[in-house]
C-alpha positions in Angstrom: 0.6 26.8 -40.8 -1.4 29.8 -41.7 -0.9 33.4 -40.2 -1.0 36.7 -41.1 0.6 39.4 -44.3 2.9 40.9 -41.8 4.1 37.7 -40.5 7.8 37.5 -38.4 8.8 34.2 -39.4 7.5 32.7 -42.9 8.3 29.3 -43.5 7.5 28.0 -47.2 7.5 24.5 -48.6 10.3 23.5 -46.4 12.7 20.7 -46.9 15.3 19.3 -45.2 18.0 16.9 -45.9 20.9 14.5 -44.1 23.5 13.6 -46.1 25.2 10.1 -44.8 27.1 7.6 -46.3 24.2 5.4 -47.2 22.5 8.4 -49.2 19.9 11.4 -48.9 18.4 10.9 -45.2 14.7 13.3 -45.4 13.8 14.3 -42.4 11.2 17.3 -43.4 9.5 17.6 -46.4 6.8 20.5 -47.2 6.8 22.7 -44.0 5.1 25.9 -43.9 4.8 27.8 -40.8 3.7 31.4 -40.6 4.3 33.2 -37.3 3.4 36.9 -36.1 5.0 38.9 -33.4 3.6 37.8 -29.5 1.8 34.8 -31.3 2.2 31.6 -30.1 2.5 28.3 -32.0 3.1 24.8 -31.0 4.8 21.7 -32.6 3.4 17.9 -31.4 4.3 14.8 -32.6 6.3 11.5 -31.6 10.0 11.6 -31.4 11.8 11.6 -34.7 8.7 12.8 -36.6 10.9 16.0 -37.5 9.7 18.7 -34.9 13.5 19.5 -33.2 14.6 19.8 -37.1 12.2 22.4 -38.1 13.9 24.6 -35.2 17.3 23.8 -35.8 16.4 24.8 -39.5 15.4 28.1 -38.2 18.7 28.6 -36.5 20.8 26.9 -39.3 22.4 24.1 -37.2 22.2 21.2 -39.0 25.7 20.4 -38.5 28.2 19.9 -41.3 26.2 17.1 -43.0 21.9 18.7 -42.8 21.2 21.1 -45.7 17.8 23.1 -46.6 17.2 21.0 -50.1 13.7 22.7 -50.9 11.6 25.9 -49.7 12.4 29.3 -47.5 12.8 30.2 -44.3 12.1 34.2 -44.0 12.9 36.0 -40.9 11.8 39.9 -40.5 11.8 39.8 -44.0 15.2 38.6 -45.1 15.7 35.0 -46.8 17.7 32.9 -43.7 19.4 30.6 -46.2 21.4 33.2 -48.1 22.9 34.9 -44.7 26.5 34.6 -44.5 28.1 32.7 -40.9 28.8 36.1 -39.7 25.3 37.6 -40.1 23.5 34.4 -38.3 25.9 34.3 -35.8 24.9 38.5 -35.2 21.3 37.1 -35.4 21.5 33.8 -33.1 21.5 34.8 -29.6 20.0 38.6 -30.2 16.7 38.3 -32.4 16.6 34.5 -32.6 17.4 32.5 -29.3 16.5 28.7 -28.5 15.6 26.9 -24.9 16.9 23.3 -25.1 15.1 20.2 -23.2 18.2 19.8 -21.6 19.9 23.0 -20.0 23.3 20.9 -19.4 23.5 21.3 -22.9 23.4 25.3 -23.0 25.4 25.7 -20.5 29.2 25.6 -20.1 29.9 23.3 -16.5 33.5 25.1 -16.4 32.1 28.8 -16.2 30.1 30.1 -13.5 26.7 31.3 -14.3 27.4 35.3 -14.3 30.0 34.8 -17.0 28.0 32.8 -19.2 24.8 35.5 -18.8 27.3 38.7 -19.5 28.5 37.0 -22.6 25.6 37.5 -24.5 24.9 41.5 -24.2 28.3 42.0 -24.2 29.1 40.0 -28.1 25.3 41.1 -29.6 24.8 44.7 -28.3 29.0 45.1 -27.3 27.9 46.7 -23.6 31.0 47.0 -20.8 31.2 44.2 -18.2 29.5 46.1 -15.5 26.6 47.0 -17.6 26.0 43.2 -18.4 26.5 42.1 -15.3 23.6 44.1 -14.1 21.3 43.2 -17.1 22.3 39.4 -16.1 21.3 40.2 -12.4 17.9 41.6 -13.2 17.0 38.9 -15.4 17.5 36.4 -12.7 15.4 38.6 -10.9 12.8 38.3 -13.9 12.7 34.5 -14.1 12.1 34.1 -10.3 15.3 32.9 -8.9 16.3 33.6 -5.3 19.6 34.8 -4.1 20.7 36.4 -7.8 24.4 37.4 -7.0 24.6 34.1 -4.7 23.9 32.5 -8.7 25.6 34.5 -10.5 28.7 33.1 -8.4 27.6 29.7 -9.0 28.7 26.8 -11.2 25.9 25.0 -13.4 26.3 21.9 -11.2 25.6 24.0 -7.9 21.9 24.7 -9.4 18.8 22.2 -9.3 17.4 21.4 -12.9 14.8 23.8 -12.4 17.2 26.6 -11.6 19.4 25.6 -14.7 16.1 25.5 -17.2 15.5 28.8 -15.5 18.7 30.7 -16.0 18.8 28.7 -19.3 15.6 31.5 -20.1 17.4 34.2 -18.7 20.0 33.9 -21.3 17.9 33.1 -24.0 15.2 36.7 -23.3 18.8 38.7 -22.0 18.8 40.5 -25.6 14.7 40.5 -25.8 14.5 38.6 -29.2 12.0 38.7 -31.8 11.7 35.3 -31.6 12.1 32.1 -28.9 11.9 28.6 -30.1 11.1 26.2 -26.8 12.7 22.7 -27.7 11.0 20.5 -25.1 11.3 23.5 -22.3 10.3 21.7 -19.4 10.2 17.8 -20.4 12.1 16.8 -17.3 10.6 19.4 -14.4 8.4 19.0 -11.7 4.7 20.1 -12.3 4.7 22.7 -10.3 8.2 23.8 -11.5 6.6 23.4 -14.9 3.6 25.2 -14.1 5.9 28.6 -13.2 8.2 28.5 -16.1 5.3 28.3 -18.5 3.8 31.0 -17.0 7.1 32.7 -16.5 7.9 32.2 -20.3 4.1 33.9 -21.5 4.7 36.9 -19.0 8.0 37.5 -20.2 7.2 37.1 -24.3 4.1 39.7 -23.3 6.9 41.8 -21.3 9.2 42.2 -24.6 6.7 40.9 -27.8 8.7 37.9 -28.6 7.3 35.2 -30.4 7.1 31.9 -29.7 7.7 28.1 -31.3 6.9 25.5 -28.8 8.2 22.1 -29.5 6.8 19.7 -27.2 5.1 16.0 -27.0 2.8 17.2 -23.9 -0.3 17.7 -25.5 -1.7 19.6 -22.0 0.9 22.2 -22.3 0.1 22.7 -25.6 -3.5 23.4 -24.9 -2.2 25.9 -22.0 0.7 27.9 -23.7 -0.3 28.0 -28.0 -2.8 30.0 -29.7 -2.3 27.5 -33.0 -1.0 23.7 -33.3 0.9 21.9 -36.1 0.3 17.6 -35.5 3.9 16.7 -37.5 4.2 12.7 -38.0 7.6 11.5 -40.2 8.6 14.6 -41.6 5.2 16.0 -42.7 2.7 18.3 -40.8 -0.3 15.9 -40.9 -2.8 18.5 -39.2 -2.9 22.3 -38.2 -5.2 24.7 -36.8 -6.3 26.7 -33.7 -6.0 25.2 -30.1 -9.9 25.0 -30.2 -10.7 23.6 -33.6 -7.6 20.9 -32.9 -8.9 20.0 -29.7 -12.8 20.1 -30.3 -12.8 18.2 -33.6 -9.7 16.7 -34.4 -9.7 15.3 -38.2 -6.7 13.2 -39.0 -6.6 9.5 -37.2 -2.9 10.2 -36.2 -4.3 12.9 -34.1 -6.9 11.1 -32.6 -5.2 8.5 -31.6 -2.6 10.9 -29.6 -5.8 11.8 -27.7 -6.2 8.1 -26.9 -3.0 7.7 -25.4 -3.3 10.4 -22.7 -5.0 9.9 -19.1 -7.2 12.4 -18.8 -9.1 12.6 -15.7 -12.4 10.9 -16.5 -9.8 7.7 -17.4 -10.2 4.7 -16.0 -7.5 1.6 -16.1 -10.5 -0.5 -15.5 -13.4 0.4 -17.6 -11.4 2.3 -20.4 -7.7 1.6 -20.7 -5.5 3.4 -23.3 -4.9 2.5 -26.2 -1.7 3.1 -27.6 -0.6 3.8 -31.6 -0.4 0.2 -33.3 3.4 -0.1 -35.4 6.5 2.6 -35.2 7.3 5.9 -36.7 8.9 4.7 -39.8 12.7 5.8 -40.5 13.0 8.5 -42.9 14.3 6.9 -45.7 11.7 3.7 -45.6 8.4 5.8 -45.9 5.9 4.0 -47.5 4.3 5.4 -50.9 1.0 7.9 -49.9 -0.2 8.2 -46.8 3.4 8.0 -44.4 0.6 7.3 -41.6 -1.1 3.9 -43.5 0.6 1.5 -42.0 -0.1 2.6 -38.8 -4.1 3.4 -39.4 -6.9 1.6 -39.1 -8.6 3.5 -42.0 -6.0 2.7 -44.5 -7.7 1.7 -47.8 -5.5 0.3 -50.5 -5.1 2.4 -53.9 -6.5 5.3 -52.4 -4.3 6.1 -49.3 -1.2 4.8 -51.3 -1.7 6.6 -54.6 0.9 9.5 -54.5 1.6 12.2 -52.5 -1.2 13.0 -50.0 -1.5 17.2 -49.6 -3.0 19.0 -47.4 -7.2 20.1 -47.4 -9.1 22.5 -45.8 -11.4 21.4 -43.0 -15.0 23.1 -43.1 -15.2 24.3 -39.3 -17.1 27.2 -38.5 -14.2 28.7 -35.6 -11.1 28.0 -37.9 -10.9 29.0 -41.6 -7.4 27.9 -42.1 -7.7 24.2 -40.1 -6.1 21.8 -43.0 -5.5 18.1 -42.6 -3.2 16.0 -44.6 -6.0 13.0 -45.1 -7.2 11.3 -48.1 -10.3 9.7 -46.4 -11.1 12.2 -43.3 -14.3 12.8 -44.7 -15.6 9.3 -44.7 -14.8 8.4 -41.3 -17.1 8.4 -39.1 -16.0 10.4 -35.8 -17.0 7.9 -33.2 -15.3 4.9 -35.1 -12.1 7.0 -34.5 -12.2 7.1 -30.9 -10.2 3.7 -30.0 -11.6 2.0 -27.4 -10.2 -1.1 -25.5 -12.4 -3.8 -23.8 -12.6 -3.0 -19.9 -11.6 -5.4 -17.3 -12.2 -6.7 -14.3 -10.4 -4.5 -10.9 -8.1 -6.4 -9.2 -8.7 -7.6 -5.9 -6.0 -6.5 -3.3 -4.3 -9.9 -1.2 -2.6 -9.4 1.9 -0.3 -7.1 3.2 2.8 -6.9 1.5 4.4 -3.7 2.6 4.4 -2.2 5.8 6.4 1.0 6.9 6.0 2.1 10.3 7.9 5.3 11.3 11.2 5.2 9.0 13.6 7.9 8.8 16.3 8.2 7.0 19.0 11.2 7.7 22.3 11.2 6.3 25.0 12.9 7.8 27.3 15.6 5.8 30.5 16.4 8.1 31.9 20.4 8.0 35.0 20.4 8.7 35.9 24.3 8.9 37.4 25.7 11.8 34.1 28.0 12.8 32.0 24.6 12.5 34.4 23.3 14.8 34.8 26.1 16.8 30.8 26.3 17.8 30.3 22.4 17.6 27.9 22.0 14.7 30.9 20.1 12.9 28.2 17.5 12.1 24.6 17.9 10.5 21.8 16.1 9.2 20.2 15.7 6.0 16.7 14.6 6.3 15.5 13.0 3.5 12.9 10.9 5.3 11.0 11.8 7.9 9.0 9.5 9.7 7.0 8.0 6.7 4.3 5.3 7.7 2.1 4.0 5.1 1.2 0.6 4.0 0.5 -1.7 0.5 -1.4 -5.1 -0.5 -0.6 -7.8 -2.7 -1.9 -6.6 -6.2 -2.5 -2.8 -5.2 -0.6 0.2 -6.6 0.7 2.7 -4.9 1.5 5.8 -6.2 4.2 8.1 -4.9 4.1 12.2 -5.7 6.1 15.0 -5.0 8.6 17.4 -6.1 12.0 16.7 -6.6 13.9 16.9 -3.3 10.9 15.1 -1.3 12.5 11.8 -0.5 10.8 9.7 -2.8 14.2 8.0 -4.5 15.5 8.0 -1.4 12.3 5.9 -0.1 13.0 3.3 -3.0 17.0 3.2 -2.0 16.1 2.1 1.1 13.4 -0.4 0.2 16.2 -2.0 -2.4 18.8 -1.6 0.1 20.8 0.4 -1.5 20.6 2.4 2.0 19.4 1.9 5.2 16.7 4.0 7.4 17.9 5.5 10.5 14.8 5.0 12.2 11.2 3.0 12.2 11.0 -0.4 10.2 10.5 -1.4 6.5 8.4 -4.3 7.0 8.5 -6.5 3.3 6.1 -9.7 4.2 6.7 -9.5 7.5 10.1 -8.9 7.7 11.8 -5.9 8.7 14.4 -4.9 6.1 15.0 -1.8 6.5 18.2 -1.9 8.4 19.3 -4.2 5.9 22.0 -3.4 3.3 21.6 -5.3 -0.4 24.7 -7.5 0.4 23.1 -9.0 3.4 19.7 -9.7 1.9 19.1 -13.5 0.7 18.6 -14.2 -3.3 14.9 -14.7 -2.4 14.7 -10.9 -0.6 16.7 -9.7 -3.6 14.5 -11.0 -6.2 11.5 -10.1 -4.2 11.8 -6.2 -4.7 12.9 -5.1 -8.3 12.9 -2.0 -10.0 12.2 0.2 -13.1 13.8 2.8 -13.8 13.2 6.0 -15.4 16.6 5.8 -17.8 16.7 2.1 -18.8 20.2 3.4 -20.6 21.3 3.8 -17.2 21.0 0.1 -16.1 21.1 -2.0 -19.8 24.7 -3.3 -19.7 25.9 -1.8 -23.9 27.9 -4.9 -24.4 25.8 -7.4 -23.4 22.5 -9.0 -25.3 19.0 -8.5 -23.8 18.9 -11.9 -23.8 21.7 -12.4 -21.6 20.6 -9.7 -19.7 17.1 -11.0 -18.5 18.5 -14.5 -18.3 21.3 -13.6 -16.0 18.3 -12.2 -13.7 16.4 -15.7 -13.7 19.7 -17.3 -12.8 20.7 -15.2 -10.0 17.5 -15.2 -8.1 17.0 -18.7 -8.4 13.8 -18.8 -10.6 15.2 -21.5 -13.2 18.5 -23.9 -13.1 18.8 -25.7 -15.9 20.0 -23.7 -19.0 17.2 -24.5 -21.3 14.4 -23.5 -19.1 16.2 -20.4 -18.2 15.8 -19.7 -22.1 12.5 -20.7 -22.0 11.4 -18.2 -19.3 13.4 -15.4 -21.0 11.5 -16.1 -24.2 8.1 -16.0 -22.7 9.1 -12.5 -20.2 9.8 -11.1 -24.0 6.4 -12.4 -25.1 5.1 -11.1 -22.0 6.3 -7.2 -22.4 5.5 -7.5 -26.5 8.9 -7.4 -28.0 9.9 -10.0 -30.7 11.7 -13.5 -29.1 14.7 -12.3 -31.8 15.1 -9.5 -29.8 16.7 -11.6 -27.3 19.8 -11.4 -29.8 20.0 -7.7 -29.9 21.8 -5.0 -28.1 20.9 -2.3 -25.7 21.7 0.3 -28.6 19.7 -1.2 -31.8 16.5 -0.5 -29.3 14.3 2.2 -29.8 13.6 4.3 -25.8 10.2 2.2 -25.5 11.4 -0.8 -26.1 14.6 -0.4 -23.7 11.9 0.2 -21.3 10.1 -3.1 -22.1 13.1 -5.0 -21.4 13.8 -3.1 -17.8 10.1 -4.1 -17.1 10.3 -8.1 -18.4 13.9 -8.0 -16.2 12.2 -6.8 -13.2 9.6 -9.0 -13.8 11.9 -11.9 -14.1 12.6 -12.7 -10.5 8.9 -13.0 -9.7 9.0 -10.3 -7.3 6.5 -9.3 -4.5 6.9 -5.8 -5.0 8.3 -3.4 -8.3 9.4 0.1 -7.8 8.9 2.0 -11.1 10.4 5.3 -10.8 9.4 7.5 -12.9 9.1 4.8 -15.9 7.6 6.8 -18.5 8.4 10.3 -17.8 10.7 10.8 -21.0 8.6 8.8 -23.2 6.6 9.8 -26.0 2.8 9.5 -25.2 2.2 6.8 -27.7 5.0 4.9 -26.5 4.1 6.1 -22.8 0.7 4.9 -23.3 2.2 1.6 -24.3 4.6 1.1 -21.1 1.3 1.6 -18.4 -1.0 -0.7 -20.0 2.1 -2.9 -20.1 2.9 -2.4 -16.4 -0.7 -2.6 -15.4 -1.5 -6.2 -17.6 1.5 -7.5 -15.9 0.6 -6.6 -12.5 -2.8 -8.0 -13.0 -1.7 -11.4 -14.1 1.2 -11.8 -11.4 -0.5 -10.0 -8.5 2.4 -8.2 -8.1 2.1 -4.9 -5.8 3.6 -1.9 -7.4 5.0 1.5 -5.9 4.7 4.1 -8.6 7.1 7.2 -8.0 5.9 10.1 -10.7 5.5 13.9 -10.7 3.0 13.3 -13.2 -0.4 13.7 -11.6 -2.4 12.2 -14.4 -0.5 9.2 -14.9 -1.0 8.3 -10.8 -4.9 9.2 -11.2 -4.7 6.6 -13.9 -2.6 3.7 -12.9 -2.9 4.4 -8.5 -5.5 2.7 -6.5 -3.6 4.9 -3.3 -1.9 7.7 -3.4 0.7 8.9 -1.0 1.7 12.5 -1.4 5.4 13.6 -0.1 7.4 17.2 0.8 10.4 17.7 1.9 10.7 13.9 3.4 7.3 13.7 5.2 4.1 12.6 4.1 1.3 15.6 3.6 -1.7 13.0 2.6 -2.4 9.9 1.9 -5.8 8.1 1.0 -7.6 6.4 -1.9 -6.9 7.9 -5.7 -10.4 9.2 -5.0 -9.9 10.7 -2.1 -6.9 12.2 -2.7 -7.8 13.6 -6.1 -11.1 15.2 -4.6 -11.8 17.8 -1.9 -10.7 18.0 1.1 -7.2 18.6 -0.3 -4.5 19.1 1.6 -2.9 22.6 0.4 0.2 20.7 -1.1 -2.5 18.8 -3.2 -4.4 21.2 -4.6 -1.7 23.2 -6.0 -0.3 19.6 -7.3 -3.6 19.5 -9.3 -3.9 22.7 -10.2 -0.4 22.5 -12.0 -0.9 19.6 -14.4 -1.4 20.6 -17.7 -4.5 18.6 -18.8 -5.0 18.0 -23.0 -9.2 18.6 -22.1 -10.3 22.2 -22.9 -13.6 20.6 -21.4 -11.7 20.9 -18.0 -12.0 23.8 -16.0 -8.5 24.2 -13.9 -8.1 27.0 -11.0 -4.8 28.0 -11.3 -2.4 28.3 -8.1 1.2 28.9 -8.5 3.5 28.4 -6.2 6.1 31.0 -5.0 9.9 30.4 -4.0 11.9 26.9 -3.7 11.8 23.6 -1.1 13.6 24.7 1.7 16.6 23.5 2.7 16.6 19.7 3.8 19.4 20.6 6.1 17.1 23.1 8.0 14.0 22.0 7.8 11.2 24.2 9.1 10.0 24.0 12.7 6.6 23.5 11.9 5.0 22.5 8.8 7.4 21.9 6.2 4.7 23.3 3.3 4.7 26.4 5.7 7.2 29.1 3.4 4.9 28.4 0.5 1.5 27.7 1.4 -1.3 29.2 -0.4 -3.7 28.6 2.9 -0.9 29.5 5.6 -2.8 29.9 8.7 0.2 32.4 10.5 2.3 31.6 13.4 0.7 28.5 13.6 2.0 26.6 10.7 5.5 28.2 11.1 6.0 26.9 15.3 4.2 23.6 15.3 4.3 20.1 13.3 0.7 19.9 11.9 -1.7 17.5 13.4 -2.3 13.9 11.2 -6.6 14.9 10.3 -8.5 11.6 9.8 -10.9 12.1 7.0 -11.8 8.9 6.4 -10.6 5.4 6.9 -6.8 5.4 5.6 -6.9 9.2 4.6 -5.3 11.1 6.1 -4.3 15.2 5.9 -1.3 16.3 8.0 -2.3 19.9 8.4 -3.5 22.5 10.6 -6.7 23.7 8.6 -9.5 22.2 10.5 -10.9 19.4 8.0 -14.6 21.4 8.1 -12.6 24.2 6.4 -10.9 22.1 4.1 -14.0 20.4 2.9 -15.0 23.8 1.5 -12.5 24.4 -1.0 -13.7 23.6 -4.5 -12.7 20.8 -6.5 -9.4 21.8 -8.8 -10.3 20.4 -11.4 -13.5 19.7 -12.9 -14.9 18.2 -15.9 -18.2 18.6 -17.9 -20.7 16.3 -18.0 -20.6 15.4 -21.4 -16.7 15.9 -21.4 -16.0 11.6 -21.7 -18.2 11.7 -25.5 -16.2 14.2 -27.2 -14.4 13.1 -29.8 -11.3 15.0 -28.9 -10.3 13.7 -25.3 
């Protein structure tokens, strides 16, 4: 990827190597990557397509078995392969430092949180413990978190995710490197948590002049956080140029049809569903001769896309000189062919009520047992984690659930599965009120009649058992089928039904790619014919190819089985796609609720709109006014008096909002705001997001 003569990192002909006992595994081959102090650059691409290895290149961690077999790696001028264990350890940590996806795995769980941030100044730059201590303090103070001695104090577990990704920052910028590499930064964070760290990380590299690598399947964040792009697919960068020319005119069909998999918000499940990439990434070592992408593209021409080695060309475009593309027949392909398009269909029409909940609350109580609880009485307090939700659902209608983490939306689904039981108000499932009742007093038929999906399917896939078994043991249990073979038979066909291969049913949970674990959580959910599915945050940690996959999935098997589906997401643009309603939670109460179209367009509720405005969108065609929002959920033990949204509104009113619950505003039919703003004022706040008018025939979205 091009750059400048006085570049900071220089990255030439790259490749890089696993050495097993089957042979030579080639995981990159022909990087180049040139990168300039404050610049910077992102890396997209599926899982395994070589993007995590480029970075732990750059820090030379390949483990004891991954060697550099080809190309350099230059850093401020000095060749990174020829540095002895003693200088990269002096350089890891000080001028080159590394944010993981998952912060568990930076930090130590046996060490509080001050110990782990003093040990970096005090190894690289050998300052006295009092010294670093303060440097550690002030950088929590940098990267927003409240209450910096009360964390310095504190054990990694003690922290939210969030807080952990966040002091995972403050360790990384504590010696201000030259140069941060971002592996997957904020994969797993709310929006809104996402929204501030990004932000956070671009003031901060601005603050000290660092550099920066993002690595990253998110597409929007790469439009809102990168000055360039490198498109990587098995091993190879397959596209590169600025954020504009990427966006605007995309070249390769790999690209393009990353752009197909995303909702963006002119997307309709209706009238133009996603399309997801046909085939798999291929494994390194079964590439197929020319073109790694042919077997995957629907412009593959035989002899020509196979022939050899495919390099890279220069794109004529008139606003990026140094835009290449690693395409044999990019110039033949006419734009609009490449924009995959899938036949609309017909909306589903809703049935009868299915779900009804009127009121329910769910506290749970946590028991202090010192002696000054004791003394003053307040042995005994509450955690409300539901607070008086009411909201309804029809037969064949989804219903999607939004909110930070910490807003009760789990605990919603616990109760619905009975996993727990509300304190208060009623759970109505076809009539029947179930919320009182625990899973081991609910009939086979009840059981079978709510299922879930889950966001981990490692989490629920038995390891020793086949995925046969596993969806057959389902069928049995809730009575669908008896008799053995036509318990097979149904298996077989809930395989063919979530697109997996009937020899599958032989397999085990761990020869199973991520998406296809997934695929069997959704044909066993599916199994017991069930009124209603919970999918909680299904496709969060998915790939968008594979992603775009699962929703189609979900929303072709809900069409044909009339099933109604609760969908529990932080992600905004999936719910605009797949939700006809949308119910929007904080801190345990319900802040609006309505039609996706309602919802999703003004009047907002203030919660809403800075929802919106935090989802990064992969549309530079979208226009986006930016709110971020200040300081952390409070407390569920101590909820505010008033409006829960109150400590961190953008439109606080004043005394108002802090002293009195807010009023439930009727906008229309089945919307409704819960907030004090007087809906005539709230119907003048702009739209959030807006879109151009000729946004939905550009090639790039």
């Amino acid at each position: 990827m091009s750059g400048n003569d006085t570049a900071l990192l220089e990255i030439k002909g790259l490749c890089v190597s696993y050495f097993t006992r089957a042979g030579e595994i080639p995981a990159v081959e022909d990087f180049s990557l040139s990168l300039k102090a404050g610049e910077s650059v992102g890396l997209v691409g599926e899982s395994g397509c070589g993007k995590s290895t480029v970075a732990l290149a750059i820090m030379r961690y390949m483990g004891t078995n991954g060697d550099i077999v080809g190309g350099s790696v230059w850093f401020k001028g000095r060749d990174l392969a020829t540095m002895s264990p003693d200088e990269l350890r002096r350089l890891r940590g000080s001028e080159i430092a590394m944010i993981y996806q998952e912060p568990m795995a930076a930090l130590n769980p046996s060490l509080t949180i001050g110990s782990q941030l003093m040990e970096v100044p005090m190894v690289h730059e050998n300052v006295s413990a009092a010294e670093a201590r303060s440097r550690a303090r002030k950088m929590l103070d940098d990267v927003h978190l409240p209450d910096p001695d009360r964390i310095l104090n504190s054990y990694p577990h003690q922290l939210s995710g969030g807080q952990q990704q966040r002091v995972v920052i403050a360790m990384a910028l504590l010696s201000k490197p030259a140069l941060l590499l971002l592996d997957e930064p904020t994969t797993a964070l709310d929006v809104t948590v996402e929204a501030g760290i990004v932000t956070l990380i671009a003031e901060l590299s601005r603050k000290f002049g660092s550099a920066l690598l993002y690595i990253s399947h998110n597409l929007g964040l790469m439009l809102e956080v990168c000055d360039r792009i490198g498109v990587m697919y098995s091993g190879e960068v397959i596209e590169e140029g600025t954020i504009d020319s990427i966006f605007t005119w995309p070249k390769h069909p790999y690209t393009h049809g990353l752009f197909g998999c995303i909702p963006l918000p002119h997307a309709d499940k209706n009238a133009r569903p996603l399309v997801a990439i046909q085939g798999q990434l291929p494994l390194p070592h079964e590439r197929p001769p020319g073109c790694n992408f042919g077997p995957r593209c629907g412009f593959f021409e035989s002899g020509l896309c196979d022939g050899g080695d495919i390099g890279v060309e220069f794109v004529d475009t008139d606003n990026d000189p140094h835009h290449r593309v690693r395409c044999v027949r990019w110039r033949d392909i006419d734009p609009d062919q490449l924009i995959a398009k899938a036949d609309g269909k017909e909306a589903v029409e809703f049935g009868e009520r299915v779900l009804e909940v009127v009121g329910m609350q769910k506290y749970y109580e946590v028991h202090d047992r010192s002696i000054g609880a004791l003394i003053s009485g307040e042995g005994i307090r509450y955690v409300k984690a539901n607070e008086t939700l009411s909201f309804s659902a029809r037969r064949g209608e989804t219903v999607g659930i939004v909110g930070e983490s910490g807003c009760g939306k789990s605990t919603f689904a616990k109760v619905l599965m009975g996993l727990e039981c509300c304190t208060e108000g009623e759970v109505r499932l076809n009539g029947k009120d179930i919320g009182d009742m625990p899973v081991r007093e609910r009939s086979a038929k009840q059981l079978g009649s709510v299922q879930m999906v889950f966001q981990n399917p490692n989490d629920t896939l038995n390891p020793s058992h086949t995925i046969g078994g596993q969806i057959s043991r389902v069928i049995k249990k809730f009575g669908v089928e008896t008799e053995k073979h036509k318990i097979q038979d149904r298996m077989l066909r809930l395989l063919d039904l979530v697109k997996l291969p009937r020899d599958f049913a032989l397999r085990r949970p761990r020869q199973l790619s991520g998406g296809q674990k997934q695929r069997v959580g959704i044909a066993r959910a599916f199994a017991g014919n069930p009124s209603m599915v919970i999918a909680d945050e299904p496709i969060s940690a998915l790939d968008v190819s594979v992603a775009a996959a699962v929703t189609e999935l979900l929303v072709d098997i809900q069409r044909e089985h009339k099933t109604t589906l609760l969908f529990i997401s932080h992600d905004l643009s999936a719910v605009r796609y797949l939700a006809d309603r949308v119910v929007v939670m904080y801190l345990g109460r319900i802040m609006e609720r309505g039609t996706t179209e309602e919802v999703f367009s003004p009047p907002y509720h203030p919660y809403t709109e800075a929802l919106l405005s935090a989802v990064p969108i992969a549309d530079p065609a979208v226009e986006k006014r930016r709110i971020v929002l200040e300081g952390n959920i409070p407390s569920a033990f101590e909820t505010p008096r008033g409006c829960p949204f109150a400590t961190r509104c953008q439109r606080r009113l004043g005394d108002i909002c802090d002293n009195e619950p807010p009023p439930q505003r009727e906008n229309r039919e089945r919307h409704v705001i819960a907030c004090h703003i007087p809906l005539d004022e709230l119907r003048g706040v702009g739209p959030v997001i807006s879109v151009a008018s000729d946004a939905s025939d550009q090639v790039g979205v």
